[in-house]
N, C-alpha and C positions, 0 to 999 in steps of 0.2 A: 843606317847608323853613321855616327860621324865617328870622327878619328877619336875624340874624347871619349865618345861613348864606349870606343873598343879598348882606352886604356881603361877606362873607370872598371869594366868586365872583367877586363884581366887583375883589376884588384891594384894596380901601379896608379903612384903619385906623377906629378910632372916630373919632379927629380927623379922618384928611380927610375920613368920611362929614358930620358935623356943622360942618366949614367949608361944604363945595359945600350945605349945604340952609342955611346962617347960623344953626345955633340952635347948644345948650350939650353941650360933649361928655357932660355929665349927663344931658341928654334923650337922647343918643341911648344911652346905657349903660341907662338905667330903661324904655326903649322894648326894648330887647334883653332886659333882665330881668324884664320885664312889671310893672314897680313901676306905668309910667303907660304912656298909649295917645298915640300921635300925633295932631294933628285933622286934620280933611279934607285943610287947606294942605299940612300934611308929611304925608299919604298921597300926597300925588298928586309934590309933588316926590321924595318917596324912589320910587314908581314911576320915574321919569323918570333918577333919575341911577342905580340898582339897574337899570335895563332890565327891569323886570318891572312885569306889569298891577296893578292898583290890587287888582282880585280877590285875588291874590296876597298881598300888602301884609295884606289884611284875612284871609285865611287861617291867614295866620303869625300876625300878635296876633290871633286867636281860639284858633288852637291855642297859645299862651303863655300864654293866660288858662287855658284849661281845663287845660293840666300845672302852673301853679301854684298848682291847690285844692285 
């Protein structure tokens, strides 16, 4: 699953994913499109408010790195 696919599950827009973590609904669009990678901090709160492991989290932007080469 990608990172989109775990917010669309949890039922969250781009906007309200990037209010509950405080960063820029740009981060979380470039995080979606694999332009840029989240750091530790937002792996661990997107684990937390997505309900899925940190594993998880690094699965999906690993596998968005490797479909956008």
């Amino acid at each position: 699953m990608s990172l989109r696919d775990f917010r669309k599950k949890a039922g969250m827009s781009q906007m309200e994913l990037a209010k509950r973590l405080d960063c820029s609904l740009g981060s979380v669009a470039n995080w979606e499109n694999g332009k840029s990678r989240p750091n530790a901090d937002y792996i661990w709160k997107l684990s937390k408010v997505l309900e899925v492991t940190t594993d998880q989290i690094f699965l999906a932007l690993n596998t968005m790195k490797i479909v956008n080469k």
